[in-house]
N, C-alpha and C positions, 0 to 999 in steps of 0.2 A: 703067732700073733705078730700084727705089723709092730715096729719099731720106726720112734720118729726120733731122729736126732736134734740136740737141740745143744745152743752155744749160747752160755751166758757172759755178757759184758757186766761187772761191775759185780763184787762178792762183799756188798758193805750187808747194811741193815736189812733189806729188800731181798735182797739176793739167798744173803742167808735167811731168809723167810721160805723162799720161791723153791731152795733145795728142802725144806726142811717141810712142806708141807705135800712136796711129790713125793718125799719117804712116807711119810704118816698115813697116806692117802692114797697110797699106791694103786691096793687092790679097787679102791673104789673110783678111782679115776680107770683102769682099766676096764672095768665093769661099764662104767660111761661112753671109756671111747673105743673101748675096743680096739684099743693099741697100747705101747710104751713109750712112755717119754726117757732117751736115755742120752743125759747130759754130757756131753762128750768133751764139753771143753767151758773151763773157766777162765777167764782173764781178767784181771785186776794189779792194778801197781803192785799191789802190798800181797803177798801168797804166804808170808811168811805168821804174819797172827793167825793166833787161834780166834776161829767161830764155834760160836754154839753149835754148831753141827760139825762132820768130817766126813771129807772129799778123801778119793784116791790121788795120792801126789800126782800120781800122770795126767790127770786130767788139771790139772791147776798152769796157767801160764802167764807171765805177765805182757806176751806179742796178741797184741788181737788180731793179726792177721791168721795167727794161727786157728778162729776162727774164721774172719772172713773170707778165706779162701779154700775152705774146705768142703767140698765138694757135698760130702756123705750130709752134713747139716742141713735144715730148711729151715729152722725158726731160730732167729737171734734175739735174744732178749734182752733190750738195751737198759741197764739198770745205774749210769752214772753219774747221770743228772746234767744239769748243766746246761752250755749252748754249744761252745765249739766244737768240742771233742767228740763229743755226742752226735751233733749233726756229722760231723766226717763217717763215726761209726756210722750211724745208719742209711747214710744215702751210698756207703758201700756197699753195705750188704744188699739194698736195696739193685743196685746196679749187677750185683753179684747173685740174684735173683730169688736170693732168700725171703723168706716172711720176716716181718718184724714185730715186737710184741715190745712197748715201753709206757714208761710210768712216770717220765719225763713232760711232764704239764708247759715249762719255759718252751722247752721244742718245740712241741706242738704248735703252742701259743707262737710263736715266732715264728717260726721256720715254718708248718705246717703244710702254707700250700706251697711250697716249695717241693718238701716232703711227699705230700700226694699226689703230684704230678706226676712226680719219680715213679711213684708207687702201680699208677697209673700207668705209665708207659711199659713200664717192667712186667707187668700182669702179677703184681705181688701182692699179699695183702698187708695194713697195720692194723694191729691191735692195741689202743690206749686206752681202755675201760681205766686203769689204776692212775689216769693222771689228773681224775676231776672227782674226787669225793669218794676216792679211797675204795672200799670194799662195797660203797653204794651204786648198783649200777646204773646209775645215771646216762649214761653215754648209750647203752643197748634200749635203755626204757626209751629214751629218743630216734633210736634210728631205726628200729624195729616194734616195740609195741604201741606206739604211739604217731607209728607213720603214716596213718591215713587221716590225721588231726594237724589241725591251724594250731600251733603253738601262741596261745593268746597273751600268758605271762609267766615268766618263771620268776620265781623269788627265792635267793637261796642265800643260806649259811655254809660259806664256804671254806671258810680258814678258821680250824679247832684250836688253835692259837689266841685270835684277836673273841672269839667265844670264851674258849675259858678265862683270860682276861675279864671281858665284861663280866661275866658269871660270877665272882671272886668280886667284884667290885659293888656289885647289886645285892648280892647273897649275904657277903661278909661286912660290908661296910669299908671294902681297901681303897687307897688310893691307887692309881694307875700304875705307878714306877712300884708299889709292894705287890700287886697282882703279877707286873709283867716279872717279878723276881721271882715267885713263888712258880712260874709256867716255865722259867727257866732252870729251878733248882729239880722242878719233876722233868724235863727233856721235851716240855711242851715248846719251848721256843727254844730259836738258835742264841749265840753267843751274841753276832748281831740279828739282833729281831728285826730290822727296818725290811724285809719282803714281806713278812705276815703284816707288822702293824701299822705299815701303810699303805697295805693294799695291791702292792704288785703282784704277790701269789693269788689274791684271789681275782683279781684281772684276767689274769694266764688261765684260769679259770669258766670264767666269764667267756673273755672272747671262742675257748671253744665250744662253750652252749650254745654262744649266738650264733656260729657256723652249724651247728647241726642243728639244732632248732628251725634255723629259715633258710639253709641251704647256701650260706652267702661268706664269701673271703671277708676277714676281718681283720684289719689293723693295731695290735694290739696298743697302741699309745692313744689310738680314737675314740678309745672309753675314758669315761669321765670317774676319776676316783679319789676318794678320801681317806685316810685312814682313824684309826681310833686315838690316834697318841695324845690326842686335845680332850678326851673327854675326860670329865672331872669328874670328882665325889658329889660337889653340887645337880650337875644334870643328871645323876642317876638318882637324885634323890625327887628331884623337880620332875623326874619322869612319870617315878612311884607316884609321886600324887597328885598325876593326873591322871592316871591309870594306864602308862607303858611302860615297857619294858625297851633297854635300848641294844640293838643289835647290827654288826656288822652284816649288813645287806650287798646282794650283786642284786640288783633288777633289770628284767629286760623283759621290754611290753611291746608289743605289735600294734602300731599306730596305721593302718592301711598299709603302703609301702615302704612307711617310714618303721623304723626300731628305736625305741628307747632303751637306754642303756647306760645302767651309773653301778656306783659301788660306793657307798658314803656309810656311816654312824643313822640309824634309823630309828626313831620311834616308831613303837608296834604297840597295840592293844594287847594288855593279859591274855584277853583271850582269843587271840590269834594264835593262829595252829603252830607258829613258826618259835612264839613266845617261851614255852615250854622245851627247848630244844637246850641244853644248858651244856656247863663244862668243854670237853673236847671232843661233842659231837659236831655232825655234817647236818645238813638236811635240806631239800628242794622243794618246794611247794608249787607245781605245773598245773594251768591249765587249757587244757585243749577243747576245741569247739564242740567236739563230741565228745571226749572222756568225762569234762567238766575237771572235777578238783585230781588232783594225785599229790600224795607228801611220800616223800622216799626220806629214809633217817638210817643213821648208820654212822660207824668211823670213818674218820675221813681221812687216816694216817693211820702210820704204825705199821711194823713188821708181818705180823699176818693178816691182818685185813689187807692191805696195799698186795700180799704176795696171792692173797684169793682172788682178787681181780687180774695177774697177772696171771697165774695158772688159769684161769675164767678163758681168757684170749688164748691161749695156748691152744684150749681144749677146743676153741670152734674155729681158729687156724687148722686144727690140723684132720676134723670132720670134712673141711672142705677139701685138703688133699686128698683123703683118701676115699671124697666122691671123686676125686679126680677136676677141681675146677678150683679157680685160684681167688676168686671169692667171689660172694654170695651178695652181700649186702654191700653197698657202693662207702665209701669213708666217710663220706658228710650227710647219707642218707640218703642224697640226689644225685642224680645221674650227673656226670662230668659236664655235659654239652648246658646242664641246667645253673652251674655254678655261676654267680653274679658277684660284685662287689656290693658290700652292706650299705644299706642309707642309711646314717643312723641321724637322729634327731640333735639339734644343735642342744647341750647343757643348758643355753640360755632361755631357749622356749620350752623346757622341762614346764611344767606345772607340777603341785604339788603342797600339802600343807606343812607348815614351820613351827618350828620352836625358838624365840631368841630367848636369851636372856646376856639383860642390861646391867653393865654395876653404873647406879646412876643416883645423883645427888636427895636427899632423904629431904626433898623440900614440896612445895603445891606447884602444881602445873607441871612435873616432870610427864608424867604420864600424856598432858593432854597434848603436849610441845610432838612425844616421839608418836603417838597416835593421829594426830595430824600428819605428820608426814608420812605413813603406813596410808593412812588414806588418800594420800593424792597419787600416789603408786596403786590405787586401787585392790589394797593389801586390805581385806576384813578382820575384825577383831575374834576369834573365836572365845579365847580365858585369857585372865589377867591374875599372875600371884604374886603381892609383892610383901616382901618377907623385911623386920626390925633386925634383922641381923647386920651388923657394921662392919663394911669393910675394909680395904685398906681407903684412907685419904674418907672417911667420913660416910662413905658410897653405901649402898644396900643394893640388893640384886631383885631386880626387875624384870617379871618373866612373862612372856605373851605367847599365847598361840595362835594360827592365822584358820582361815577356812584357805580355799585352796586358793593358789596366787601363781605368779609364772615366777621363775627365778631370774630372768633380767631384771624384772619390776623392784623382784629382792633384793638384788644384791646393791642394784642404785637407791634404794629407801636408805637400805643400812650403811652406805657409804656416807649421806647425808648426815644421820642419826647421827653415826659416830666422830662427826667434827661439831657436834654441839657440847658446849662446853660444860652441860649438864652432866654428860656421860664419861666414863673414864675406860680408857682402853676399847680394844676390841670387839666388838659383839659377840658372843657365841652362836650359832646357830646352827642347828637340827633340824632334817628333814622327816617330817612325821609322816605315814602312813596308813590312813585310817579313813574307814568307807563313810564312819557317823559323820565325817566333816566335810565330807563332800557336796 
């Protein structure tokens, strides 16, 4: 039985996942590919702590060269994270004409087409199913079951961090800093949370769907993002009763040759497929001109789902060596000579429907003062709830939602609004998602 060599960079959480499920799983990964995977070299700073699992001291090193230059290797599996280091790792090995297999979402996200050119030139393949939704295979359900389909919209929950957050906040009644403690005391968030809960991880995210979705190089700062750190006990109560639920969204819609594409705090209908997705799961909701709907759900982290997508890529890296051809399927779905830079639509000609909510003086005429100017921004009124509860400075809060409006119109209305001396502080605002307001 063939034997494929393989050199893992990086023996943290991942890594020992990625050894510990080739043990488990040995026989039936062999059954599958009809070869062995036999990891011949670990590298990582640290060789000296114990893992849940145990290596032969020889194969443990802390020189990665002693991977990247070994000859008998073909898949390197880059598990470090990060930007720098990372990127040197793999556009060596890449140069050195190894396969590469990572779970490094920032890379990609950044570096990527940097990365696939490499990749490209070198006749080498990458494998990054684990760096967008974890053990969901998002990435293959794009680049192969769904490649003869117009990617019309993906809507997705991308970061099980800023979800269980909201989840804990909606379910339990928490405020946001006793959710984001409770995600950190269970290892759902880092020490500092600011990638998850403002959006940059699920960015890094985002822009690689929108590369393999429309075949097009993406800028990852070109996306427009929000994250959740602003949202309060009030809006998810104001959401409940009006019938949503509030979730960190990435969207991105195919406007002709134009792409839409944000990541913001989203109201959703109950009964939207997306609604029901709670705690520290993933989930994507696609659909293509012909498939029509797809929802993928899954973890979107963690040690053995993250290490099932890596061994995932392993297994059809190394199908294709030993048909003897260096890969099958092209990286972004479309041929090299097809790749374009993205259009994506300016934030301000986004459309879409709103949620404000006003803390504004408890007197006659508030309402009709801020509704006049919603309508000369040509902003319609959808619901209006205004609630006796007193808050700071005498104020009560004042909640509207709009039918659909463009967000330049929005954000000049509310810049107006909020220097009326009616109103105190900041407006809050939420962008809603729902077909009934259309």
């Amino acid at each position: 039985m063939e034997d494929i060599f393989v050199g893992l960079i990086g023996f943290g959480t991942i890594g020992t996942g990625v050894i510990k499920l080739l043990r488990e799983n040995e026989e039936l990964i062999r059954k599958r590919l009809g070869a062995r995977f036999v990891i011949k070299k670990i590298a990582d700073v640290d060789i000296e702590t114990t893992r849940p699992v145990t290596v032969e001291r020889e194969i443990l090193t802390t020189d990665v060269n002693d991977i990247l230059t070994d000859p008998e290797i073909s898949i390197v599996v880059e598990l470090v994270g990060g930007y720098t280091h990372a990127k040197t790792f793999v556009l060596e090995a890449i140069h050195g004409g190894k396969h590469v297999v990572t779970a490094n979402k920032a890379l990609i996200a950044t570096y990527g087409n940097e990365i696939f050119d490499a990749a490209d030139d070198e006749k080498v393949n990458i494998g990054f199913e684990a760096s967008v939704g974890g053990t969901i295979p998002i990435i293959k359900t794009l680049k192969e079951s769904l490649a003869g389909n117009n990617i019309e919209s993906v809507f997705g929950i991308m970061n099980g961090t800023c979800n269980y957050i909201l989840t804990r906040m909606t379910k339990d009644g928490k405020d946001f800093a006793s959710a984001l403690k409770d995600a950190q005391d269970l290892g759902f968030a880092e020490a500092d949370p600011t990638f998850d809960i403002e959006a940059v991880d699920t960015a890094h995210k985002l822009a690689i769907i929108l590369s393999l979705s429309y075949g097009k190089r993406v800028v990852l700062d070109d996306i427009y993002r929000e994250g959740i750190s602003e949202i309060s006990w009030q809006d998810i109560e104001f959401a409940g009763e009006l019938g949503y639920t509030i979730k960190l969204l990435a969207i991105a819609i195919r406007r002709g040759d134009t792409i839409e594409a944000r990541i913001h705090p989203t109201m959703i209908p109950f009964d939207h497929i997306l609604a029901s997705v709670n705690g520290n799961f993933n989930a994507f909701h696609l659909i293509g001109d012909a498939s029509d709907s797809v929802f993928l759900y899954g973890q979107g982290a963690g040690m053995m789902p993250t290490a099932s997508a890596v061994v995932g890529d392993m297994i059809d890296i190394s199908r294709d060596i030993m048909a003897g051809i260096w890969r099958r399927v092209p990286l972004r779905s479309y041929k090299k000579d097809r790749i374009e830079d993205i259009n994506l639509l300016e934030m301000d000609d986004v459309s879409t429907n709103y949620y404000f909510r006003f803390s504004a003086v408890d007197r006659p005429g508030v309402l009709s003062a801020i509704s006049g100017i919603l309508g000369s921004y040509n902003i319609g009124i959808s619901s209006v709830i205004q609630k006796e509860i007193k808050l700071d400075r005498d104020a009560v809060p004042l909640v509207i939602t709009t039918y659909k409006a463009r967000e330049k119109d929005v954000q000049m209305a509310l810049e107006e609004i909020d220097k009326l001396d009616i109103v105190f502080g900041k407006t809050t605002l939420i962008r809603i998602e729902d077909d009934a307001l259309r």
